[in-house]
C-alpha positions as CSV (number, residue, x, y, z in Angstrom):
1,X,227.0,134.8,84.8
2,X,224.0,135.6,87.2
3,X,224.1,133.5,90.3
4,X,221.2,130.7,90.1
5,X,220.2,131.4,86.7
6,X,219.8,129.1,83.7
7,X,224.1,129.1,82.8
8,X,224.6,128.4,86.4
9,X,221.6,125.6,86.6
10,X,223.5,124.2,83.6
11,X,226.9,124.1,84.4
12,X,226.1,123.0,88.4
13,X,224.4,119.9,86.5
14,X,227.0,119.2,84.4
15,X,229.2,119.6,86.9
16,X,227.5,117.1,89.4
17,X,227.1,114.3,86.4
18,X,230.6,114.9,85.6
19,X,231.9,114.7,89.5
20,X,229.0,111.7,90.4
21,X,230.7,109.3,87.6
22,X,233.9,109.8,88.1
23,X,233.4,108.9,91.8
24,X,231.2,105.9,91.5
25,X,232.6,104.2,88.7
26,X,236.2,104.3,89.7
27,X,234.9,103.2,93.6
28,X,235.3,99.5,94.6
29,X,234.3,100.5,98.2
30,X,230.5,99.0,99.6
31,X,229.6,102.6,100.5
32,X,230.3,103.7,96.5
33,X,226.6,106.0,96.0
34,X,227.3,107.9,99.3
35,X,230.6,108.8,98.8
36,X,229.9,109.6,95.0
37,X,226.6,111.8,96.2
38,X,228.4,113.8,98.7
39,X,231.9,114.5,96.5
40,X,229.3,115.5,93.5
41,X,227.2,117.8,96.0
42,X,230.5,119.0,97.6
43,X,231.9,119.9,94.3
44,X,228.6,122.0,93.2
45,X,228.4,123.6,96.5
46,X,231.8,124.9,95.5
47,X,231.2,125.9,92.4
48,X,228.9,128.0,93.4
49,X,230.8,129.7,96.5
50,X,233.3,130.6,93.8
51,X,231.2,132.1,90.7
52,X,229.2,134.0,94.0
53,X,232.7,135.5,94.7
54,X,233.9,136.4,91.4
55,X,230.7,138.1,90.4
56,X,230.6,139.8,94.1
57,X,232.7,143.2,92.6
58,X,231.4,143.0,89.5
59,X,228.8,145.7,89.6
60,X,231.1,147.4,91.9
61,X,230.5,151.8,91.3
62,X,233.0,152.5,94.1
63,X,236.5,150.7,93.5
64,X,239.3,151.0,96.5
65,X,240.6,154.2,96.7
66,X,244.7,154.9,96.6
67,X,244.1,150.9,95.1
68,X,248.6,150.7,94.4
């Protein structure tokens, strides 16, 4: 999956919706949105760090050499 392309765009979406409910419906607390915004934001930011890192060697030509 390219990095920033339309399946990424799709799943960081769903991803956010998915994280942003969860948080605010299931918060009593007065500060409910901000908590819910930043978890859902957190949780995106993450998702991306990780498909960046397991599409980083890929591509890769030149494996490890002597790798065992």
């Amino acid at each position: 999956m390219k990095l920033f392309g339309k399946n990424h765009i799709i799943i960081s979406v769903i991803t956010f919706v998915i994280l942003f409910l969860m948080n605010y419906i299931g918060n009593d607390l007065p500060d409910k949105l901000q908590r819910a915004l930043l978890t859902a934001f957190a949780g995106v930011v993450g998702l991306s760090i990780g498909l960046f890192i397991l599409n980083k060697g890929k591509d890769d030509k030149n494996p490890p050499q002597k790798f065992d």
